[in-house]
C-alpha atoms as one frame of an Amber mdcrd trajectory, in Angstrom:
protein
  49.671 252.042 100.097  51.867 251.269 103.197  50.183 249.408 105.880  49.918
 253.089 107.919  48.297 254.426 105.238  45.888 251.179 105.203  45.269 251.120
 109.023  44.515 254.723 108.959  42.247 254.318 105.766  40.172 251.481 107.905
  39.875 254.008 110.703  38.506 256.685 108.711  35.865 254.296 107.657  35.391
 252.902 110.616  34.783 256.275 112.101  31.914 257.066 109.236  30.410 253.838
 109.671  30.154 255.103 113.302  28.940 258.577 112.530  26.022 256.737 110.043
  25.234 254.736 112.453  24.545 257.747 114.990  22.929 259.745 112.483  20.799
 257.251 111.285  19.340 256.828 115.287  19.070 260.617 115.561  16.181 261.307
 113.207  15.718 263.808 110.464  15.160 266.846 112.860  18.392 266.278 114.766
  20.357 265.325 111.954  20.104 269.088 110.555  21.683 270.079 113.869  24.545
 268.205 113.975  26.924 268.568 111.219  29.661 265.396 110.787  31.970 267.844
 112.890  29.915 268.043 115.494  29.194 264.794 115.766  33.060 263.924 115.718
  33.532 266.772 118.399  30.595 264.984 120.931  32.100 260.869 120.086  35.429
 262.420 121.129  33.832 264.921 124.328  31.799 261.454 125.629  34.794 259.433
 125.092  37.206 261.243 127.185  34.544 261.541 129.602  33.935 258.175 129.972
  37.387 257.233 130.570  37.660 259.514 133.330  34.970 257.099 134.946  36.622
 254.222 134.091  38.124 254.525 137.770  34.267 253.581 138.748  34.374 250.356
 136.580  32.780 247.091 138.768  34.776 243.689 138.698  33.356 243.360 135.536
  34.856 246.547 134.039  31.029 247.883 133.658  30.266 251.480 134.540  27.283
 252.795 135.479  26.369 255.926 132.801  23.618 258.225 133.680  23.175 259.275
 129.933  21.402 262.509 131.068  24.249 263.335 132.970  26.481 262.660 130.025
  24.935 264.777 127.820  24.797 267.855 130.272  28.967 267.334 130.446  28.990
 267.457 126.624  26.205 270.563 126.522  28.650 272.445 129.117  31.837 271.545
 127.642  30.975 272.365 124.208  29.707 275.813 125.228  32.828 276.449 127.183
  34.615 275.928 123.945  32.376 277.591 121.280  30.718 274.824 120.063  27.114
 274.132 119.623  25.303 275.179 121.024  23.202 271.771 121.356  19.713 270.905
 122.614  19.896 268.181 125.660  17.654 265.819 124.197  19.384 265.544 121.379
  22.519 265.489 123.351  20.700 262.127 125.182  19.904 260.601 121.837  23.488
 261.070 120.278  24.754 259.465 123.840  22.347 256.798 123.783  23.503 256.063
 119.796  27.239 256.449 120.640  26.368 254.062 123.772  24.679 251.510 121.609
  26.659 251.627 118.531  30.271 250.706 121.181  27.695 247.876 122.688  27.036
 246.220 119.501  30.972 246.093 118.553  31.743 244.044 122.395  28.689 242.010
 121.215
């Protein structure tokens, strides 16, 4: 394999690792909900959203998140486009994963 075809193998592992890791803080009820897709789909909705607030960053590049808020973006976004639909507490838990699961990587 060409190093493009490595660094995009690494990524796609990287990205399971990162969907285990969410799954695994989700719990057996919520894990029935949300399929690997939609999983993907919220990472990627939280993401963008996120970097829209990136213009609110301190001196020390932190943001301050109101997770409930977060998840009420994803819940509205994802209905807007067909998706879900998804409960908001589990919405806050898959935040609060995707949220902790970034934190340990800066660690």
């Amino acid at each position: 394999m060409g190093s493009v075809d490595d660094e995009i193998l690494r990524g796609a592992e990287e990205d399971a690792k990162e969907v285990a890791f969410i799954q695994s803080r989700l719990g057996v009820e919520n894990c029935e909900v949300f399929t690997e897709e939609d999983i993907y789909y919220c990472i990627d909705v939280l993401l963008e959203h996120l970097d829209t607030l990136s213009d609110k960053a301190d001196e020390d590049d932190c943001i301050d998140i109101d997770v409930e808020e977060l998840a009420r973006h994803i819940q509205k976004k994802a209905k807007k486009e067909g998706m879900g639909p998804y409960d908001l507490d589990a919405l806050i838990l898959l935040a609060n994963a995707e949220l902790d699961y970034n934190e340990q990587l800066d660690s």
